[in-house]
C-alpha positions as a Markdown table, in Angstrom:
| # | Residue | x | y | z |
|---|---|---|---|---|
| 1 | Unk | 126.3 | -19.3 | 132.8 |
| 2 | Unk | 127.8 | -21.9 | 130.0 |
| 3 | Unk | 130.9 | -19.3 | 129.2 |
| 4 | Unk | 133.9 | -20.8 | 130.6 |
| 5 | Unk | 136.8 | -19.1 | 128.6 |
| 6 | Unk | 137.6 | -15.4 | 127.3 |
| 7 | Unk | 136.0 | -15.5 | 123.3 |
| 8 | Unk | 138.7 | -13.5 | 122.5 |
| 9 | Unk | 141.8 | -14.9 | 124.0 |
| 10 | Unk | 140.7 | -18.1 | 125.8 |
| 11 | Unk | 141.3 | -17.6 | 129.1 |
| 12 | Unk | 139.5 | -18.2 | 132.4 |
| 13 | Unk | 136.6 | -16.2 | 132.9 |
| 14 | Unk | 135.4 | -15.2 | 136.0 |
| 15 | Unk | 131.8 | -13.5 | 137.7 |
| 16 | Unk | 131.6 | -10.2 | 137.3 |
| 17 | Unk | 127.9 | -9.5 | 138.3 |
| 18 | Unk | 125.5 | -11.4 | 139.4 |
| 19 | Unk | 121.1 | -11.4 | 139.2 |
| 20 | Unk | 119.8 | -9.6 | 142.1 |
| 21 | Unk | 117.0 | -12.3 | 142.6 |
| 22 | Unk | 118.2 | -15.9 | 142.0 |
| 23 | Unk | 122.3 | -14.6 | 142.6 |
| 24 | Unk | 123.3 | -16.7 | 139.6 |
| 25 | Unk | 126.2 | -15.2 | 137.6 |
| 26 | Unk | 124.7 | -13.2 | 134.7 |
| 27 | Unk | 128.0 | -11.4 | 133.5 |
| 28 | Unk | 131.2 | -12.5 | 132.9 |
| 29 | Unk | 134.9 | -10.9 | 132.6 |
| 30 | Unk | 138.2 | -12.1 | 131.7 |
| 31 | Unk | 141.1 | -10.5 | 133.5 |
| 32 | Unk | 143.7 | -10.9 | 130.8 |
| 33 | Unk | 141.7 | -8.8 | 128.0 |
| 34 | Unk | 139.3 | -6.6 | 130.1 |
| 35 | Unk | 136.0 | -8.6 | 127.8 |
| 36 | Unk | 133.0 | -8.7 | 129.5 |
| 37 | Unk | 130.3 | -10.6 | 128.3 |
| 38 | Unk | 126.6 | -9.4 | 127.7 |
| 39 | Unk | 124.4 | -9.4 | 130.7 |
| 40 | Unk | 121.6 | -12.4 | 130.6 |
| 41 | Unk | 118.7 | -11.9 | 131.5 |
| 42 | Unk | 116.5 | -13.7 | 133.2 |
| 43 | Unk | 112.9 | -13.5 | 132.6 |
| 44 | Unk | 111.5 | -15.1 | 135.6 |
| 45 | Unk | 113.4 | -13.6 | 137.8 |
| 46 | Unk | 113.0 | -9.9 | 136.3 |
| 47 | Unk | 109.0 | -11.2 | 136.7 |
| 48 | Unk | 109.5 | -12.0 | 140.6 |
| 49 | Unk | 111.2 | -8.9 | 141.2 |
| 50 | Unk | 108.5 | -6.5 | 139.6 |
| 51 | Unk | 106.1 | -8.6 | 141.1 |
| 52 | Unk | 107.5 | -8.1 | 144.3 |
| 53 | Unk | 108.2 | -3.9 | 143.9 |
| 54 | Unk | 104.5 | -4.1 | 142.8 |
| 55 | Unk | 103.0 | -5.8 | 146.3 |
| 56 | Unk | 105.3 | -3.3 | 148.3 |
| 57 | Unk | 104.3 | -0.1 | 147.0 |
């Protein structure tokens, strides 16, 4: 994820939640402010994971 630092105060950010297919951080939060940024999504891996639900059941 490209965001480094807090967009409201400019400090460090760290991971807050990561994708559930590839395990790259996909959410971010900053400790000193409590912002969390907006979850991205990746497309190819929400495509591999309904493909994958869809062979199982």
């Amino acid at each position: 994820m490209k965001d480094e630092s807090c967009r409201r105060c400019g400090n460090d950010l760290e991971v807050n939640k990561k994708c559930d297919v590839c395990y790259i951080p996909n959410q971010m939060y900053c400790h000193e402010c409590g912002y969390v940024s907006d979850e991205q999504i990746h497309v190819q891996c929400m495509i591999s994971s309904k493909n994958h639900v869809s062979l199982v059941n």
